[in-house]
C-alpha positions in Angstrom: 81.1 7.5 49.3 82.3 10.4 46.7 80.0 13.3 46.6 81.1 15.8 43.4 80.9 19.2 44.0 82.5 22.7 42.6 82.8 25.7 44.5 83.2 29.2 42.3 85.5 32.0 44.4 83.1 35.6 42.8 86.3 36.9 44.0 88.6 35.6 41.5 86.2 35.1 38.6 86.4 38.1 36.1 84.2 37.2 33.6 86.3 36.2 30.8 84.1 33.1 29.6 87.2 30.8 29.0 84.9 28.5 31.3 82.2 28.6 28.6 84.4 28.5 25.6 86.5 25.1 27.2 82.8 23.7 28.0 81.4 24.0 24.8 84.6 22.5 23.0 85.3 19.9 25.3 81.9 18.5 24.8 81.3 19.6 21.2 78.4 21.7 21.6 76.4 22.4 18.8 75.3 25.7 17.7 73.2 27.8 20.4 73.9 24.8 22.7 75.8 26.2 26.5 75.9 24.2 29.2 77.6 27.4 31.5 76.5 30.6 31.2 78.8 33.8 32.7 75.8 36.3 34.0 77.2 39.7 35.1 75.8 41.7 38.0 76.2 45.4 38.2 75.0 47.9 35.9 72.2 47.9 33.4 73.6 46.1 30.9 75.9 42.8 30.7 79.5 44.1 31.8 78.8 47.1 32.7 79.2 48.1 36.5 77.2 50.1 39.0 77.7 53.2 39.9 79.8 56.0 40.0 83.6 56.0 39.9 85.6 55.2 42.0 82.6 53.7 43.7 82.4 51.0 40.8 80.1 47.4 41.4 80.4 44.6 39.3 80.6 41.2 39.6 80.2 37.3 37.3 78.4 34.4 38.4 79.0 31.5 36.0 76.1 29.4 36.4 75.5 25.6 34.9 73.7 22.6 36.6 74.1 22.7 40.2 73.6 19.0 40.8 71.5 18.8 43.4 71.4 16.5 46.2 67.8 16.4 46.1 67.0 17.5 42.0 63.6 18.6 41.2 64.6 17.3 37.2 65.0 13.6 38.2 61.5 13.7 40.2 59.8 14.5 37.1 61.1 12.6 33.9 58.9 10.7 33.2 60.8 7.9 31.0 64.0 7.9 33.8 65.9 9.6 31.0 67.5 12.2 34.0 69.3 10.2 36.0 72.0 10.9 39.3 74.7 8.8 39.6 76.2 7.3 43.0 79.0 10.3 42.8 76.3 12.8 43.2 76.0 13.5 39.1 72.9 14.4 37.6 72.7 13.9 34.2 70.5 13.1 30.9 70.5 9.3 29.4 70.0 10.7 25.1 68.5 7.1 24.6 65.6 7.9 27.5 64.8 11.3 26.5 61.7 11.9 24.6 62.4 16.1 25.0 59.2 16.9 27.1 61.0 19.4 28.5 59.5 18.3 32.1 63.0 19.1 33.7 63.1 22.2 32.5 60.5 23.5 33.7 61.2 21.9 36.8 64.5 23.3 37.0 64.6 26.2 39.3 68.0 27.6 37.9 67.1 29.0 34.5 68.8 28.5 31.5 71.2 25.4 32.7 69.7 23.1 30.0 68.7 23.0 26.5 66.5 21.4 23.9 68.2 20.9 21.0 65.1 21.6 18.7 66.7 20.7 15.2 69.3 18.9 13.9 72.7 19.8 15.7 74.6 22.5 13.7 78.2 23.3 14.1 80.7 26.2 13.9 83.7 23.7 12.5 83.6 21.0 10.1 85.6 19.0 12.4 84.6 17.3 15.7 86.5 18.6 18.7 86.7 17.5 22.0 87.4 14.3 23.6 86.2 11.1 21.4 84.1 10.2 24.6 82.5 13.5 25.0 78.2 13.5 24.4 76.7 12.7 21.3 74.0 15.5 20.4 71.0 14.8 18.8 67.2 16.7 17.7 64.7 16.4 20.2 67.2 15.6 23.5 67.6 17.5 26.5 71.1 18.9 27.4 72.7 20.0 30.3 76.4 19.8 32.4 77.2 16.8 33.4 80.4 17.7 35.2 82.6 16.6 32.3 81.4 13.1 33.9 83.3 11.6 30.8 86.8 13.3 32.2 86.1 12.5 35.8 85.4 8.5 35.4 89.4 8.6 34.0 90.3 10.7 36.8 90.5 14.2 35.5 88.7 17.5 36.6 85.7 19.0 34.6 87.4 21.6 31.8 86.2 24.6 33.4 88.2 24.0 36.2 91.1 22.9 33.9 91.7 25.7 32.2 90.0 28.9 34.4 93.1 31.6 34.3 91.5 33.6 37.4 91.7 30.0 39.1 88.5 30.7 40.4 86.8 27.2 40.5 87.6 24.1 43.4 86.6 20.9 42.9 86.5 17.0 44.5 84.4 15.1 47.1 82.6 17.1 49.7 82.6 14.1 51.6 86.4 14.1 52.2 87.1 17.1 54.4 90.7 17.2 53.1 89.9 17.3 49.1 90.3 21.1 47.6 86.5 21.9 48.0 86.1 21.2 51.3 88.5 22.9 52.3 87.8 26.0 50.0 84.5 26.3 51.5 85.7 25.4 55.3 87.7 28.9 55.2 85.1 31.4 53.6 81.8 32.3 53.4 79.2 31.2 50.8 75.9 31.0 48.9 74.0 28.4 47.0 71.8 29.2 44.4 67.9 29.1 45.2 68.5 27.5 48.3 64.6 27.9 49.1 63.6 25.5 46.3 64.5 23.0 48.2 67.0 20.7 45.7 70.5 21.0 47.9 72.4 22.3 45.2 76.2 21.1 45.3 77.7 24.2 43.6 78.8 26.7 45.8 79.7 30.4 45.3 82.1 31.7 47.6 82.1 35.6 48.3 
């Protein structure tokens, strides 16, 4: 059975937020609504690096919903609005969610949702994005749902389409031969709280 996953090479990934910028128009976001986030390691302050040159340290770590094998969100709705499909997909049903806010606090990687708290604002007065992409509404919980709306017509999420450091791999970690597999057969890598015990399927390769 398919099991969806994305690896992130820290390598290749410079911090240039195209991920976050294709994410938020793919799906439409709303105003103050990110579904990836590009945190920056290093120095005291976002960007900067550490140290001394030529003995510089920085590094990116774009961060969204890991969907876990084993998701401390779905154990918690309590109306079965967070749901994981049979491709290993975690996401929010908008007609089920009455925005307690239960899987966010249950969530132990910060900032990968968000409660949309008024009604949805935007930047444009246009609608961009794919016609299928997620409605938003006031009082819903958001989060990354892989571009699930792109994969069930056979595309890739559009953070992997359109990274120009190439820097993310995705397919079926069960199928040893699909591009994630075999990015993370042939290097090192961490997961993200692995001691919170939800089996996160998004792996960062260093």
């Amino acid at each position: 059975m398919t099991r969806y996953g994305m690896a992130i090479d820290t390598r290749r990934c410079f911090g240039c937020q195209t991920c976050s910028v294709a994410c938020k128009m793919a799906n439409n976001l709303p105003k103050g609504v990110i579904y990836n986030h590009v945190y920056s390691s290093g120095g005291d302050i976002p960007d900067m690096a550490e140290g001394t040159w030529p003995n510089l340290s920085l590094s990116y770590q774009p961060t969204a919903c890991q969907h876990c094998d084993n998701p401390s969100c779905l154990h918690v709705c309590p109306t079965g609005a967070t749901q994981k499909r049979d491709d290993g997909i975690v996401w929010v049903d908008p007609d089920l969610c009455i925005g307690c806010r239960s899987c966010i606090m249950a969530c132990p990687y910060e900032g990968v949702r968000t409660m949309i708290e008024d009604d949805p604002e935007y930047y444009l007065d246009v609608v961009v994005g794919e016609a299928d992409a997620p409605q938003h509404q006031r009082g819903v919980v958001e989060k990354c749902t892989f571009c699930m709306n792109l994969i069930d017509r056979g595309e890739v999420p559009a953070c992997m389409q359109l990274c120009p450091g190439r820097a993310r791999y995705w397919g079926d970690l069960d199928d040893p031969d699909s591009e994630i597999s075999q990015a993370i057969a042939g290097r090192e890598y961490e997961k993200l709280r692995e001691d919170a015990g939800t089996e996160p399927n998004t792996y960062y390769l260093i």
